[in-house]
C-alpha positions as CSV (number, residue, x, y, z in Angstrom):
1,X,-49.9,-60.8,-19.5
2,X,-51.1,-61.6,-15.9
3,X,-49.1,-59.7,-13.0
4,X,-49.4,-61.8,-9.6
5,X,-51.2,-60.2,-6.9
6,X,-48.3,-60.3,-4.5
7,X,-45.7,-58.9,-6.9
8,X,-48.0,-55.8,-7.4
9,X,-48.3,-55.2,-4.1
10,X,-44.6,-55.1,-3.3
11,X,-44.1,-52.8,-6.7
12,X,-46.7,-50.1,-5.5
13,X,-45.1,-50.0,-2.0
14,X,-41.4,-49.8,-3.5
15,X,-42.8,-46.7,-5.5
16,X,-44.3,-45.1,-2.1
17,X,-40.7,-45.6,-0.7
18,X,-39.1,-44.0,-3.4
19,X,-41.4,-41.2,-3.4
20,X,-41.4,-40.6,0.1
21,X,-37.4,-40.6,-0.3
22,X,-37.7,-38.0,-3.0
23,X,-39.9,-35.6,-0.9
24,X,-37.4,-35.5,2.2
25,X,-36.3,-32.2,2.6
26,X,-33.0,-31.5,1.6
27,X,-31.0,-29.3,4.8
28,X,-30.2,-25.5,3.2
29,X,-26.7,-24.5,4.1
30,X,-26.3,-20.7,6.2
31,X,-25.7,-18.0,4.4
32,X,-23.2,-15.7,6.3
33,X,-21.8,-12.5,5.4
34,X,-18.5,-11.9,6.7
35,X,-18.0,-8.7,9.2
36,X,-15.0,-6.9,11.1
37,X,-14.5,-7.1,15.3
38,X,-12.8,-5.8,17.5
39,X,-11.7,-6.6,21.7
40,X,-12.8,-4.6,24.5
41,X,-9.5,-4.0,26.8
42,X,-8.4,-1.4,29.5
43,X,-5.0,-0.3,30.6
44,X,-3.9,-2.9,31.6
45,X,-3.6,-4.5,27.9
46,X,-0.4,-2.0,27.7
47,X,1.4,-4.1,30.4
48,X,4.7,-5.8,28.8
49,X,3.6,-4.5,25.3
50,X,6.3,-3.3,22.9
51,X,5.4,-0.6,20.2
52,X,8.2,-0.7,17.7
53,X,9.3,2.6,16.1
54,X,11.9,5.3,15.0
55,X,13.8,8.1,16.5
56,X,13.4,11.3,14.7
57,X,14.7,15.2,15.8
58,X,12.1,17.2,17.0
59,X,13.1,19.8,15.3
60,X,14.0,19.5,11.7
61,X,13.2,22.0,9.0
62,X,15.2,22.8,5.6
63,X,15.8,26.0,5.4
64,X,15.4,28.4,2.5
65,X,15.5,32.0,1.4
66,X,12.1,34.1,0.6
67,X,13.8,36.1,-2.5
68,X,16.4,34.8,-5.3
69,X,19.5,35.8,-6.1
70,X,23.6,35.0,-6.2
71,X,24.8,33.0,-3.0
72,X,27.9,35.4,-1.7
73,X,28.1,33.2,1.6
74,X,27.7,30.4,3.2
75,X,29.8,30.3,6.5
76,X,28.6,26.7,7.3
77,X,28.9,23.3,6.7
78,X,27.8,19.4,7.7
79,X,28.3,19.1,11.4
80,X,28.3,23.1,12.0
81,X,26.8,23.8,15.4
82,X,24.8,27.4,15.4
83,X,23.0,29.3,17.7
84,X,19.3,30.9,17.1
85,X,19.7,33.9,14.9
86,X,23.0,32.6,13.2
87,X,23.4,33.8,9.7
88,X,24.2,30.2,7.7
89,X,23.5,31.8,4.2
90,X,23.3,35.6,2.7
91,X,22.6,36.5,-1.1
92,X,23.3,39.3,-2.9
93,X,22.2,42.5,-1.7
94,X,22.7,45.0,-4.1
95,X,19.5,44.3,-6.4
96,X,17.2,44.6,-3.4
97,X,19.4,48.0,-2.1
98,X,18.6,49.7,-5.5
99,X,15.0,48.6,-5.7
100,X,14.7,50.0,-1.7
101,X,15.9,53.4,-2.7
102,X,14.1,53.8,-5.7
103,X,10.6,52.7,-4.1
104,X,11.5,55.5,-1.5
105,X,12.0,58.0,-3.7
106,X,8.7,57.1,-4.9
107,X,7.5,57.7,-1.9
108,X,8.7,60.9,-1.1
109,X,7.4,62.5,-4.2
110,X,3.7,60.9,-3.3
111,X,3.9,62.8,-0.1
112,X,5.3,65.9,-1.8
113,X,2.5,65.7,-4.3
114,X,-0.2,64.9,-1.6
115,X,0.8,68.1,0.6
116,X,0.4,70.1,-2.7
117,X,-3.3,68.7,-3.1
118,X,-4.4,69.0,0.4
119,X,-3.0,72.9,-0.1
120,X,-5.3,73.3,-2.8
121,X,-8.5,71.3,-1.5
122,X,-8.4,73.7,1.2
123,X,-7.7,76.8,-0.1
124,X,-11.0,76.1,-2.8
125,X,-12.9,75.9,0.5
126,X,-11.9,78.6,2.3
127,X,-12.5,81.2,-1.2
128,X,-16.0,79.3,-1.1
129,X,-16.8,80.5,2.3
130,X,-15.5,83.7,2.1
131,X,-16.9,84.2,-1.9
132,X,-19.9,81.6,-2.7
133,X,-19.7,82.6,-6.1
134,X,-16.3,82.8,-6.8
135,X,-15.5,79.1,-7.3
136,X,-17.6,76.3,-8.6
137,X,-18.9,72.9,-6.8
138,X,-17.2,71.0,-9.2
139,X,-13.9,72.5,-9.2
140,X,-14.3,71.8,-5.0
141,X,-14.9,68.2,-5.7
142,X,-12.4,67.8,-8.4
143,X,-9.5,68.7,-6.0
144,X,-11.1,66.5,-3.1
145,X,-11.2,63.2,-5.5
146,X,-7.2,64.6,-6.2
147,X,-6.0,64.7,-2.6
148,X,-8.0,61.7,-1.4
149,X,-6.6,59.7,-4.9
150,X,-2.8,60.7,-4.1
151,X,-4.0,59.6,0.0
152,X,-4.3,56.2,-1.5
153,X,-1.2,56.4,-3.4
154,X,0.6,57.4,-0.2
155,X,-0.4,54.0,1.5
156,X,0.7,52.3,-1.4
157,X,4.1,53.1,-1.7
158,X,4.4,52.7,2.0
159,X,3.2,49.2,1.7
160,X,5.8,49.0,-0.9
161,X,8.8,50.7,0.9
162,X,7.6,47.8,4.0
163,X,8.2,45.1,1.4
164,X,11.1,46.2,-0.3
165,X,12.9,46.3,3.5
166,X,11.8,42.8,4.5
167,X,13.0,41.4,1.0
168,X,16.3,43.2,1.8
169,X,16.6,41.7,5.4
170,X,15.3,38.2,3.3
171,X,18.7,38.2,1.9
172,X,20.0,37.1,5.2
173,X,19.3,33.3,6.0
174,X,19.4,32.8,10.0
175,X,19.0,29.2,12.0
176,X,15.5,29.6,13.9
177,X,16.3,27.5,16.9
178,X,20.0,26.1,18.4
179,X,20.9,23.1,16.3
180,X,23.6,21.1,13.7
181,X,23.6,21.6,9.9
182,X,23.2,18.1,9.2
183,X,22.8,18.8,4.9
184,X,24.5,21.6,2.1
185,X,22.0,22.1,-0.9
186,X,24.3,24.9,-3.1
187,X,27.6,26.2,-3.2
188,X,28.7,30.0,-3.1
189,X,28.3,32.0,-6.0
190,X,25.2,30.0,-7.2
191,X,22.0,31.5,-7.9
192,X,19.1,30.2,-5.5
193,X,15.6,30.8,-6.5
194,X,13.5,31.5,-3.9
195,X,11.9,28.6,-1.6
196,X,15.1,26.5,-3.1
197,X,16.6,23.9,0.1
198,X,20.0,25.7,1.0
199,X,20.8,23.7,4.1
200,X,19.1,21.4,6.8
201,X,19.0,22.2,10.2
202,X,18.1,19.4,13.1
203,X,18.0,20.1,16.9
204,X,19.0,16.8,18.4
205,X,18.2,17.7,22.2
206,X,15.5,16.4,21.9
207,X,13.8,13.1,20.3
208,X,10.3,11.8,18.9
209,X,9.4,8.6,18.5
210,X,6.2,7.6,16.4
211,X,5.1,4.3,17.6
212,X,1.5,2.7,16.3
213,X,-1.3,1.8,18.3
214,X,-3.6,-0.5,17.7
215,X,-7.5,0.1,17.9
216,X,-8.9,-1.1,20.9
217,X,-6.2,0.0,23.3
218,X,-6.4,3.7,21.9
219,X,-8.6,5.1,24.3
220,X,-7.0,3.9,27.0
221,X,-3.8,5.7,26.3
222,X,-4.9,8.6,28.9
223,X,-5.1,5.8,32.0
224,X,-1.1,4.6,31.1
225,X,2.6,5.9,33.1
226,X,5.7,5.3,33.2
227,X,6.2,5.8,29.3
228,X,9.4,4.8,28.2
229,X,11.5,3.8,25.2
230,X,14.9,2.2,24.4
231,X,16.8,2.0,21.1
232,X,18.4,-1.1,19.4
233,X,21.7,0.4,19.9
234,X,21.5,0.7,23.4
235,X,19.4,-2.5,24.5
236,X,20.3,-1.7,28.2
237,X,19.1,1.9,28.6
238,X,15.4,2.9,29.0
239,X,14.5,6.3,28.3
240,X,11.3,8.2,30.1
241,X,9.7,9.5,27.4
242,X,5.7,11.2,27.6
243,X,3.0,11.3,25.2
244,X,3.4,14.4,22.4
245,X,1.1,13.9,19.7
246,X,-2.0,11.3,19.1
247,X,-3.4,10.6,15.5
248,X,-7.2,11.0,15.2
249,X,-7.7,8.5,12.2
250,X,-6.6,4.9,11.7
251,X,-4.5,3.4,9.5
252,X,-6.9,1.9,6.7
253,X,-4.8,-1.1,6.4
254,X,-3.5,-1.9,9.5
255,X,-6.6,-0.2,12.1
256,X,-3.7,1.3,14.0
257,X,-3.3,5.1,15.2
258,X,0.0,6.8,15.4
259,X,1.3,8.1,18.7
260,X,4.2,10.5,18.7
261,X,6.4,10.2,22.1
262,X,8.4,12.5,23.1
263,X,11.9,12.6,25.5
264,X,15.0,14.3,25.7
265,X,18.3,13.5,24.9
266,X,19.4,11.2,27.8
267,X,23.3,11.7,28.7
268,X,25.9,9.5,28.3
269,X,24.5,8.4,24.9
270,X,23.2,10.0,21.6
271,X,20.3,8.8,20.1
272,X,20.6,9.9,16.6
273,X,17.2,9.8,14.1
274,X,16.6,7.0,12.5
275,X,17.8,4.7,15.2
276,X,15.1,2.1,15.8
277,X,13.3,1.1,18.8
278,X,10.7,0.1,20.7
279,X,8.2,1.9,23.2
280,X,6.4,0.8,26.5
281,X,4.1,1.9,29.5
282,X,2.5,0.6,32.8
283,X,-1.5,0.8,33.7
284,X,-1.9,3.6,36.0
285,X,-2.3,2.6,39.6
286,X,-6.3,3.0,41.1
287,X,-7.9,2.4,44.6
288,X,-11.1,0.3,44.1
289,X,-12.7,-0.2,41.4
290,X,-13.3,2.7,38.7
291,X,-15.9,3.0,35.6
292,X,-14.7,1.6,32.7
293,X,-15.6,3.3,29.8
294,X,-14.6,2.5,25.8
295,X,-14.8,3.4,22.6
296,X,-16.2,1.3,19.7
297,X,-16.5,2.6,16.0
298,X,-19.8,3.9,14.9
299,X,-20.7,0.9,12.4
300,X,-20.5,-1.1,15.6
301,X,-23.9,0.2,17.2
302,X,-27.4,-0.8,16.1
303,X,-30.0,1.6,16.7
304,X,-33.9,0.6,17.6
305,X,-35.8,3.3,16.3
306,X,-38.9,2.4,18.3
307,X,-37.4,2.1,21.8
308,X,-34.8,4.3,20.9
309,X,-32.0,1.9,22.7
310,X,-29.3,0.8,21.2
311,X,-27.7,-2.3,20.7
312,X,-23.7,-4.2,19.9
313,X,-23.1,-7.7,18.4
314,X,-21.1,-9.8,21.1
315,X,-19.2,-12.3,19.7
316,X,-18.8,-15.2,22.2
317,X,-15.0,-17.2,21.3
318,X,-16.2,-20.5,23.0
319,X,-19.5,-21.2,20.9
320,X,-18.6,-19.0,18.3
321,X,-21.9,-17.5,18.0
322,X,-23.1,-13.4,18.2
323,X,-25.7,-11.9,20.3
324,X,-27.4,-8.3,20.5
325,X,-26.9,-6.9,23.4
326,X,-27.9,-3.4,24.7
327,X,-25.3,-0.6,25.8
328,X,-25.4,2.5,27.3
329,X,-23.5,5.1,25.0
330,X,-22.1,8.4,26.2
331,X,-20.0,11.3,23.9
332,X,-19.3,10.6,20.3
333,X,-15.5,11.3,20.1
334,X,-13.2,11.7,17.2
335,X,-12.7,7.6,17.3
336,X,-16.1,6.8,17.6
337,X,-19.0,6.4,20.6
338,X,-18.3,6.0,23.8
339,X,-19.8,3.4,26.1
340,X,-20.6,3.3,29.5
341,X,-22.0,0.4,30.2
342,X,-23.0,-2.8,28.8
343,X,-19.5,-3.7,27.3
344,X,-16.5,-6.1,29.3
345,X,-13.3,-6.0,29.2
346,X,-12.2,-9.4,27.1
347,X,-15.1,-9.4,25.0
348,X,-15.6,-9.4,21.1
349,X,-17.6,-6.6,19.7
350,X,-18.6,-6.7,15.8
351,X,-17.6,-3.5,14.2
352,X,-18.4,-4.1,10.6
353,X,-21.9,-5.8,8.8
354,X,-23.7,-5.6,12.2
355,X,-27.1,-5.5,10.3
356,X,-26.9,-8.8,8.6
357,X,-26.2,-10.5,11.8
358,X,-28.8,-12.4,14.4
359,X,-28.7,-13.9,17.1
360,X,-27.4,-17.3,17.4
361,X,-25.4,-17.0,14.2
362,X,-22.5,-19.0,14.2
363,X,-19.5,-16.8,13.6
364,X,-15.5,-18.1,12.5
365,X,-12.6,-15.8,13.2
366,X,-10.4,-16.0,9.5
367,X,-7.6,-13.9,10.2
368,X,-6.1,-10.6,12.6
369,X,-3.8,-8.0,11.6
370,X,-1.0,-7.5,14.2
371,X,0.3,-4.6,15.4
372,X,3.0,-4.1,12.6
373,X,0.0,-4.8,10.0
374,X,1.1,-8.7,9.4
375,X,-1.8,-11.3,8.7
376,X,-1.6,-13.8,11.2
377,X,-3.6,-16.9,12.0
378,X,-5.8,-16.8,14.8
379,X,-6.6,-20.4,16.5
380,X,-10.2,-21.5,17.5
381,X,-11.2,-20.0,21.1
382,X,-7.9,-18.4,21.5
383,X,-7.9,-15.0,22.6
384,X,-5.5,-12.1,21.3
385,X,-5.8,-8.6,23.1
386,X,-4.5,-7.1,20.2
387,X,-5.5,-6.0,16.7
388,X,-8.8,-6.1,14.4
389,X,-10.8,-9.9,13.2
390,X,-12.6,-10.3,10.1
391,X,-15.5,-13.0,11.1
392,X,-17.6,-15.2,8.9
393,X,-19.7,-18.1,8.8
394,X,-20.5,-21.3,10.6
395,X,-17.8,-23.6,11.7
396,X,-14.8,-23.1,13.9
397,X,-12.3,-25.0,11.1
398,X,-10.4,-23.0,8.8
């Protein structure tokens, strides 16, 4: 069979065009691993925050007898006011008077017995000097080993004498600071193991308040005033409050560190523990313009060993992309590195997977946590000053 010259021609080149369609290359999609970020703020990020949280006494202990025995009395009750010092329990006595006089009489027969052995250790000397041959070496060191034997009895049953007392004054249970027995654990005539809960004391002149902090506005806690909280049952009322105590490790699920305030019992109301709340503060006031310095988790920093710089992703929120960039670091604190320069305040710094990023990479924020741990939705180019962002990938859509 004959093929015209003409059809061949167009069947060769409608091979080439498949062919060539075939060898186009065929666009590889980016594979990006997702990392954690964080925001660079300052003070000022504190300004018309609210920090929810809980009264609780600052005082507040159960307490509990060091020895067993019968409870004989308990001269308090729920609501009792006592002094420092105030007995609010006693247990039996008599065991612990018996076993006192007993462990003395011990005692004074070790010291009886020890004055007869020094007696003899010296008298054996004294015949040796005056008589070398009258008495043996032995016999000398048998009567030394006595006395200094009986020496350590002596401290022993002084030691116990000393421990027999303070079990004896155990028996008394005293309130250690001014407060209200707010709890009864046993009843009169019961017998209480030692350690056991007999009743719960709780100073109320004064209140904490554990608030949580998230983050990246940790380290500026020292450059904040005018602390203050108010309570849910008394919207109206702010309290001044300052700083107690400040956690030195995050919460692993919400990246937040707990900060205890502290104030006193303001008058005309009672704030009672358990009374919820929330907690603010102000940016301290400064003439011109100071250093800023913060604080970014190790896993943030890329080192260069052969320059010896060192180097933070940037996330930028408009193009969605990261970019090295060098910093200046100074002390490693308990939160992580300090930096000095290099870092802005508004800016997105990668904390997490830093070394399977590049620059140029297009980044997508997924989700934040808030403050109170919650997972909430973070828009495209929107930026949150609070909280920790898990990035990934390409794309600005969710």
């Amino acid at each position: 069979m004959r093929i015209r010259s003409g059809t061949g021609v167009l069947f060769v080149l409608g091979l080439g065009f498949l062919s060539a369609c075939d060898s186009e290359p065929v666009a590889k999609k980016e594979n990006v691993r997702p990392v954690r970020a964080m925001q660079i703020t300052d003070a000022s990020a504190y300004h018309q925050r609210r920090f929810p949280g809980k009264a609780k006494a600052h005082k507040e202990v159960n307490l509990a007898f060091r020895v067993s025995g019968p409870l004989v009395a308990r001269p308090v009750n729920v609501g009792t006011a006592v002094k420092a010092g105030t007995v609010v329990a006693r247990i039996d006595p008599r065991d612990y008077e018996v076993r006192l006089r007993i462990v003395q009489g011990q005692l004074a027969s070790t010291r009886s017995k020890l004055r007869f052995a020094e007696s003899e250790y010296k008298r054996a000397i004294r015949i040796q000097k005056e008589d070398p041959g009258a008495i043996s070496g032995s016999l000398i060191d048998r009567r030394r080993d006595s006395r200094d034997a009986l020496r350590a009895d002596l401290r022993a049953a002084k030691a116990s004498v000393d421990s027999t007392k303070d079990d004896l004054r155990y028996t008394y249970l005293k309130a250690p600071f001014d407060g209200t027995i707010v709890a009864t654990y046993v009843e009169n005539f019961e017998n209480v193991r030692a350690k056991q809960a007999v009743v719960r004391l709780l100073d109320k002149s004064q209140i904490e308040m554990v608030i949580d902090i998230p983050e990246n506005l940790i380290s500026n806690l020292n450059n904040v005033e005018n602390v203050r909280a108010k309570f849910d049952a008394f919207p109206d009322r702010w309290i001044p409050a300052k700083i107690f105590e400040v956690g030195r490790e995050a919460s692993q699920t919400t990246r937040t560190f707990p900060v205890t305030l502290l104030m006193n019992q303001p008058a005309g109301i009672t704030i009672l523990p358990g009374m919820a709340g929330e907690a603010t503060a102000d940016p301290k006031r400064k003439s011109g313009v100071s250093k800023i310095v913060v604080e970014i988790p190790e896993s943030s920093v890329i080192s260069d060993k052969k320059s010896g710089d060192s180097y933070v992703w940037v996330i930028d929120r408009n193009t969605e992309t990261v970019a090295r960039r060098k910093i200046t670091m100074g002390r490693l604190s308990n939160r992580g590195i300090q930096v000095t320069k290099g870092l802005n305040v508004g800016e997105w710094v990668a904390t997490a997977g830093a070394s399977y990023l590049r620059d140029g990479q297009k980044v997508k924020v997924l989700e934040i946590a808030s403050d109170v741990g919650q997972q909430v939705k973070m828009p495209r180019g929107k930026v949150i000053s609070a909280g920790e962002a898990t990035i990934t990938g390409e794309g600005g859509r969710r």
